[in-house]
TORROKOL-650210 format. One line per field, with one value per residue: residue number from 1; x, y, z of N, C-alpha, C, O in turn. Coordinates in nm, 4 decimals, decimal comma. Atoms other than C-alpha are relative to their C-alpha. Last residue first. Example, Ala and Ser with C-alpha at 12.3 -4.5 7.8 and 13.67 -1.06 7.14 Angstrom:
2
i	(2 / 1) .
n_x	(-0,0820 / 0,0890) .
n_y	(-0,1190 / -0,1190) .
n_z	(-0,0060 / 0,0000) .
ca_x	(1,3670 / 1,2300) .
ca_y	(-0,1060 / -0,4500) .
ca_z	(0,7140 / 0,7800) .
c_x	(-0,0770 / 0,0900) .
c_y	(0,1090 / 0,1200) .
c_z	(0,0730 / 0,0000) .
o_x	(-0,0261 / 0,1936) .
o_y	(0,2198 / 0,1181) .
o_z	(0,0899 / 0,0665) .
***
This chain:
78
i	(78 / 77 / 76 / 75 / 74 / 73 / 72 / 71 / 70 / 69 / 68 / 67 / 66 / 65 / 64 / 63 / 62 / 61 / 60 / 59 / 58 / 57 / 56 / 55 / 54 / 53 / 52 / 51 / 50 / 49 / 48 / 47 / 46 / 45 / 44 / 43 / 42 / 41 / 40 / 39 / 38 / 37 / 36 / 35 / 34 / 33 / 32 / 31 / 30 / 29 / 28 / 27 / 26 / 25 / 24 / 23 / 22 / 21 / 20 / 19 / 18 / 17 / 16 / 15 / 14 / 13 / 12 / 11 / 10 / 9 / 8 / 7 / 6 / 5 / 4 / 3 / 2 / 1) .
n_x	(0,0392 / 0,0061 / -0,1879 / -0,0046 / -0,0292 / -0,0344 / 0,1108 / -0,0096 / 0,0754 / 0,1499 / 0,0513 / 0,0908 / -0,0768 / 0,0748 / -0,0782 / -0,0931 / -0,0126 / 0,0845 / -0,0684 / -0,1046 / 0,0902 / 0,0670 / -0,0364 / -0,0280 / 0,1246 / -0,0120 / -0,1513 / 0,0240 / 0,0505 / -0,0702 / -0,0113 / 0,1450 / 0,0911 / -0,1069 / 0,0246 / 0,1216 / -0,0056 / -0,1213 / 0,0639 / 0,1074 / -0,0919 / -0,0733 / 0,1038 / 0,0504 / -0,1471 / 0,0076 / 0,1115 / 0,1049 / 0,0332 / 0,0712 / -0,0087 / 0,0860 / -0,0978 / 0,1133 / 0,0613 / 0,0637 / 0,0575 / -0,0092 / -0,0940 / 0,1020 / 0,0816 / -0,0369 / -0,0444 / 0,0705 / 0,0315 / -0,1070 / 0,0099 / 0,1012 / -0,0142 / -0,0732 / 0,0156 / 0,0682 / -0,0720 / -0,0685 / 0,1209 / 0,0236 / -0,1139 / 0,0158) .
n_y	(0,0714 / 0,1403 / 0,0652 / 0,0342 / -0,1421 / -0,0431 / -0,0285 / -0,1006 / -0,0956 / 0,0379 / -0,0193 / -0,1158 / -0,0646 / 0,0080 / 0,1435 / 0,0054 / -0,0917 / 0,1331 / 0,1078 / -0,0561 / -0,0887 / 0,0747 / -0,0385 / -0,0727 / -0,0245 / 0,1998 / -0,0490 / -0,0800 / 0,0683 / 0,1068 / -0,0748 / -0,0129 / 0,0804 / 0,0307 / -0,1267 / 0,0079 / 0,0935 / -0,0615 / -0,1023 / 0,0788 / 0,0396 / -0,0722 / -0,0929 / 0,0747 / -0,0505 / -0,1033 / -0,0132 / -0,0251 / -0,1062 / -0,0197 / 0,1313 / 0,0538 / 0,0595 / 0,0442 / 0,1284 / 0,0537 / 0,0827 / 0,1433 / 0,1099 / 0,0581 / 0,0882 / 0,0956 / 0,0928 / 0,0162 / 0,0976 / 0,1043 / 0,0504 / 0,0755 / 0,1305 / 0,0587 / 0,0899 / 0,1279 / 0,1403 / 0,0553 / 0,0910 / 0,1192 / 0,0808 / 0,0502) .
n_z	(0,0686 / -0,0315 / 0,0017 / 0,1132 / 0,1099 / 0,1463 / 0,1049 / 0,0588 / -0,0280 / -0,0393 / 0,1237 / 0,0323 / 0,0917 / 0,1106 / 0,0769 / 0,0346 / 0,0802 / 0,0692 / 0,0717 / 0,1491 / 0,0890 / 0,0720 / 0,0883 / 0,1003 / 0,1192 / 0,0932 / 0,0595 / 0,1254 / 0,1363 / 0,1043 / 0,0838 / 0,0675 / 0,1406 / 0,1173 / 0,0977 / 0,1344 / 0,1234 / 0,1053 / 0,0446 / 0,0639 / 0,0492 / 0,0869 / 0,0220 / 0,0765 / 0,0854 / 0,0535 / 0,0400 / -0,0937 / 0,0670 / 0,1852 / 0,0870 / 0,0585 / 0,0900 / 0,1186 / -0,0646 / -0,0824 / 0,0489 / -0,0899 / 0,0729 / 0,0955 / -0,0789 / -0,0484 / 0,1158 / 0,0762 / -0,0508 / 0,0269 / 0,1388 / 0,0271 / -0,0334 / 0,1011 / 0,1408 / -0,0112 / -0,0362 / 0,0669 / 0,0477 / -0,0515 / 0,0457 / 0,1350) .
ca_x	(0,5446 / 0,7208 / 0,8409 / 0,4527 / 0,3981 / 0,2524 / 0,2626 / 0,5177 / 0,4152 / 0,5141 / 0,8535 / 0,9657 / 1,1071 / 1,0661 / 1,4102 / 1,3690 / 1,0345 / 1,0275 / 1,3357 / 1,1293 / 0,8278 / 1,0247 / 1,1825 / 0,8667 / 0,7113 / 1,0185 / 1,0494 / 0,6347 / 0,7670 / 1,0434 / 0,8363 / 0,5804 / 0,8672 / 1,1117 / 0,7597 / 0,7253 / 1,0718 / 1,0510 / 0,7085 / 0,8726 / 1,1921 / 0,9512 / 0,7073 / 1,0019 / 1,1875 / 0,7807 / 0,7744 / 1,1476 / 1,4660 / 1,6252 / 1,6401 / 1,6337 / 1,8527 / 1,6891 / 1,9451 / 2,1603 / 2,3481 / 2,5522 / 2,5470 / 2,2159 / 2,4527 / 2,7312 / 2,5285 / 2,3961 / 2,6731 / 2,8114 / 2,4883 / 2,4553 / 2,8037 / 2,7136 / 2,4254 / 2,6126 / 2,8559 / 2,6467 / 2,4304 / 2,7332 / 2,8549 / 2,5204) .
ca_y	(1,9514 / 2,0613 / 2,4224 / 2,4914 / 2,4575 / 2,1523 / 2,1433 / 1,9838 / 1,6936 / 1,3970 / 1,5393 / 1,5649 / 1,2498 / 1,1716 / 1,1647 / 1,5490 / 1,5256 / 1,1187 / 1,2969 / 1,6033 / 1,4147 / 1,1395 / 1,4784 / 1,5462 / 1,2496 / 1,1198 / 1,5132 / 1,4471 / 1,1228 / 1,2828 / 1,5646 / 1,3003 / 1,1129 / 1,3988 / 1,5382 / 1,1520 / 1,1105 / 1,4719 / 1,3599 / 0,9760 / 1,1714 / 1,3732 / 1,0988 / 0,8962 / 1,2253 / 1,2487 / 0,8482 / 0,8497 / 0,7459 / 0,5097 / 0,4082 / 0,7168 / 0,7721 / 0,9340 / 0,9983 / 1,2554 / 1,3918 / 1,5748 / 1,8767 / 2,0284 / 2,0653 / 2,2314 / 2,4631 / 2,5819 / 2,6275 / 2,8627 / 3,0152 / 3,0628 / 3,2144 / 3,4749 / 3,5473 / 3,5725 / 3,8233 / 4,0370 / 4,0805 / 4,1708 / 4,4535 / 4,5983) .
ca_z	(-10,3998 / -10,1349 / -10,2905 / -10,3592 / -10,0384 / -9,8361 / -9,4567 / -9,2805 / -9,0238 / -9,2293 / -9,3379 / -9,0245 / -8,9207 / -8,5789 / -8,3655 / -8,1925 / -8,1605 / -7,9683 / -7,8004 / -7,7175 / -7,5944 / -7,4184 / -7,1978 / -7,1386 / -6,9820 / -6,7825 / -6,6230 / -6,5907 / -6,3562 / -6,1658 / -5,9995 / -5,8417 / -5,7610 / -5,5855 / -5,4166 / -5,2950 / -5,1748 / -4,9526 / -4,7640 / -4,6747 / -4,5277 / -4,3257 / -4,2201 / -4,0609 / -3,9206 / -3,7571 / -3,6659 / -3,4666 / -3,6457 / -3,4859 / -3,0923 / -2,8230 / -2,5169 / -2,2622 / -1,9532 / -2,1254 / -2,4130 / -2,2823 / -2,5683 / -2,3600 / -2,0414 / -2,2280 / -2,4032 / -2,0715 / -1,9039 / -2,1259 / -2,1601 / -1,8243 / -1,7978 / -2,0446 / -1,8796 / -1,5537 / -1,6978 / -1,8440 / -1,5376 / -1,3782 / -1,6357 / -1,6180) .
c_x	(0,0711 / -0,0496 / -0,0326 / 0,1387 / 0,0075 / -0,0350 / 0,0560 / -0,1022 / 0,0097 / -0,0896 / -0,1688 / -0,0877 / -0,1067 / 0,0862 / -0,0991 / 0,0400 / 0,0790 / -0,0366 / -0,0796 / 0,0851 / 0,1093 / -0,0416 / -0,0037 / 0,1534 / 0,0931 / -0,0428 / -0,0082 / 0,1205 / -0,0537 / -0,0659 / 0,0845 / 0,1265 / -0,1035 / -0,0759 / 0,1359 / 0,0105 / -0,1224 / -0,0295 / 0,1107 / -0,0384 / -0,1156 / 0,0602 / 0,0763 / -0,0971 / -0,0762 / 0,1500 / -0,0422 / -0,0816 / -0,1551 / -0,0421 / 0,0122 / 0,0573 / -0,1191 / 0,0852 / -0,0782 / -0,0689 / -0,1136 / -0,0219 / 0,0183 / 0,1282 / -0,0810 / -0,1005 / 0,0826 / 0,0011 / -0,1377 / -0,0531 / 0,1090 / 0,0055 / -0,1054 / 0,0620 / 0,1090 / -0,0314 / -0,0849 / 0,0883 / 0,0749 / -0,0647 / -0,0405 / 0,1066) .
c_y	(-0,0851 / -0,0532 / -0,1487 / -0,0462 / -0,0396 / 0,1229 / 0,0275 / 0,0168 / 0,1297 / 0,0798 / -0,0420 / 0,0581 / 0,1353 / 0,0709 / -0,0626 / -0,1286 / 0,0088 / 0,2063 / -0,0563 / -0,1106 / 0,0873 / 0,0880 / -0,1835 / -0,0252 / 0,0811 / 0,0453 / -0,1433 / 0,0504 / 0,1278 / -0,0325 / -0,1038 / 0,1516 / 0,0601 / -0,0671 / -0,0156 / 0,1523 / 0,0132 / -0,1438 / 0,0557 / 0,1276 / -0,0445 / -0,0255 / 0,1178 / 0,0964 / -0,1259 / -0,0459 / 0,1247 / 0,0653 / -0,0084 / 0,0630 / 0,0825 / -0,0706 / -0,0597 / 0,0113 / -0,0741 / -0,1454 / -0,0327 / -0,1026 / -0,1509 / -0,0706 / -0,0834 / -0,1418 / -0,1334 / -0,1245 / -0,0908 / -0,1558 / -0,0981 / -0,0645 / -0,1013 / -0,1839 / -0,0435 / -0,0588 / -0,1045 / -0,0962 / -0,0390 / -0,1107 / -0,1764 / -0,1055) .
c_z	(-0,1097 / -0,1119 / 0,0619 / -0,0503 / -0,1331 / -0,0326 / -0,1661 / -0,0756 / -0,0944 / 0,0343 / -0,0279 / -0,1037 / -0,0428 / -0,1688 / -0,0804 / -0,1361 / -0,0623 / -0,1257 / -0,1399 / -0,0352 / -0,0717 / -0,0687 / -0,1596 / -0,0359 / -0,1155 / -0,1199 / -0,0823 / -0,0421 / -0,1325 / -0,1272 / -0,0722 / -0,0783 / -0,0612 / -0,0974 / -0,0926 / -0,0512 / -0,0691 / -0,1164 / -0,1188 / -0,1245 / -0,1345 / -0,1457 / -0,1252 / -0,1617 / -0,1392 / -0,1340 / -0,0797 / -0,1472 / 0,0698 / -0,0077 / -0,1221 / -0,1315 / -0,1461 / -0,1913 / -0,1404 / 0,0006 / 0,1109 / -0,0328 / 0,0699 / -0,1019 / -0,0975 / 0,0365 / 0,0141 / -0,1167 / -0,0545 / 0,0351 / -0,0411 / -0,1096 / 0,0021 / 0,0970 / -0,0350 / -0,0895 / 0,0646 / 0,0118 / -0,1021 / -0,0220 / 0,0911 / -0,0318) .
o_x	(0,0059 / 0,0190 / 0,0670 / 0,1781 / -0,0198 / -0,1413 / 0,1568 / -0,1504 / -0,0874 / -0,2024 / -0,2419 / -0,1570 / -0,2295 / 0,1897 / -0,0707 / 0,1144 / 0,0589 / -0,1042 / -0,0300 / 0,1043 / 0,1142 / 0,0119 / 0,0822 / 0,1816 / 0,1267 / 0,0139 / 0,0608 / 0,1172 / -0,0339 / -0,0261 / 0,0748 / 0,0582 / -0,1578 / -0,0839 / 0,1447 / -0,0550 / -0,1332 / -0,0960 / 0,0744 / -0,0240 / -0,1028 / 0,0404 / 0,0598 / -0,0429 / -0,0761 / 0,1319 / -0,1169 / -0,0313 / -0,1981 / -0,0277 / -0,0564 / 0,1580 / -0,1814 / 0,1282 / -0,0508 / -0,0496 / -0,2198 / 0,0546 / 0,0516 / 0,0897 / -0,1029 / -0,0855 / 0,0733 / -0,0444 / -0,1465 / -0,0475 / 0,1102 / -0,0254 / -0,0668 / 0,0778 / 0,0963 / 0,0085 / -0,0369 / 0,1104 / 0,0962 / -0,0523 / -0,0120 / 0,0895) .
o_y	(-0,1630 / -0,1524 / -0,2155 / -0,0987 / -0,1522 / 0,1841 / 0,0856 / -0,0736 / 0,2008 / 0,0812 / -0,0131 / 0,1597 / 0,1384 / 0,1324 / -0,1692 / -0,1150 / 0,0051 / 0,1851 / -0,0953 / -0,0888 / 0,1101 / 0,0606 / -0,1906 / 0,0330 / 0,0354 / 0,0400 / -0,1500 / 0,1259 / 0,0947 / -0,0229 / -0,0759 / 0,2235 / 0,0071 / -0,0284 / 0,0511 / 0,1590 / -0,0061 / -0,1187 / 0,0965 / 0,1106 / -0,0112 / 0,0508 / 0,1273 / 0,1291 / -0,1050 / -0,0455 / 0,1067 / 0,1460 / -0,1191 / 0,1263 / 0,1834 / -0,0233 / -0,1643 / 0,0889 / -0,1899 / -0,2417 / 0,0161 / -0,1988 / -0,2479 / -0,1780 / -0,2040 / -0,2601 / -0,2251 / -0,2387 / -0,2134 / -0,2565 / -0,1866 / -0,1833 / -0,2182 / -0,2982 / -0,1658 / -0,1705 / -0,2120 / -0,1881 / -0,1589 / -0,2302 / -0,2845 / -0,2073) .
o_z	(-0,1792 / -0,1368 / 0,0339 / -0,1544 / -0,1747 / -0,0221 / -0,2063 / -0,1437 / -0,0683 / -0,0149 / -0,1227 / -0,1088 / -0,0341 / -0,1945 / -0,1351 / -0,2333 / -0,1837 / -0,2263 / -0,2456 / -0,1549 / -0,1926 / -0,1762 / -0,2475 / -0,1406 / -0,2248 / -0,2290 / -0,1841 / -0,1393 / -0,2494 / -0,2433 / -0,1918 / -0,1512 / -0,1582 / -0,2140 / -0,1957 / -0,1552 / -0,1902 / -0,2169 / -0,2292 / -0,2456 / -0,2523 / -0,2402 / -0,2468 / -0,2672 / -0,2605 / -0,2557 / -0,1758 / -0,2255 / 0,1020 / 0,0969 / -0,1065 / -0,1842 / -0,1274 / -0,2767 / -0,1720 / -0,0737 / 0,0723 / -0,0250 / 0,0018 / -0,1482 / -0,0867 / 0,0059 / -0,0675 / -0,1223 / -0,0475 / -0,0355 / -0,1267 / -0,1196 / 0,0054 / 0,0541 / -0,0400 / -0,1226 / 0,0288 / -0,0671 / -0,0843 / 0,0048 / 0,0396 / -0,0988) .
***
């Protein structure tokens, strides 16, 4: 048991080493999927941006009406 434990563990050493290298294949820029990705995140930021635009216009344009337009008449408004 103790042997097999020690190989794995040296596999793994060696291992992690080998895949940190870097190697032969060397690729340019951002590759077509990371493209895609990046693309898929900015449009669910814009498509939640614009109804955050909407509403908070809708409480400002609440907030900075005057109110005396929408109140219903009592017999204390009149």
């Amino acid at each position: 048991m103790r042997t097999i434990s020690t190989i794995l563990t040296t596999l793994m050493i060696t291992a992690s080493q080998a895949l940190a290298a870097g190697g032969a294949v060397e690729s340019e820029g951002i590759g077509i999927l990371t493209a895609c990705f990046i693309g898929f995140g900015a449009m669910i930021v814009l498509f939640q941006f614009i109804p955050g635009l909407l509403l908070i216009a809708g409480m400002l344009k609440g907030l900075l009406s005057l109110g005396h337009k929408d109140a219903p008449e009592t017999a204390t408004n009149k």
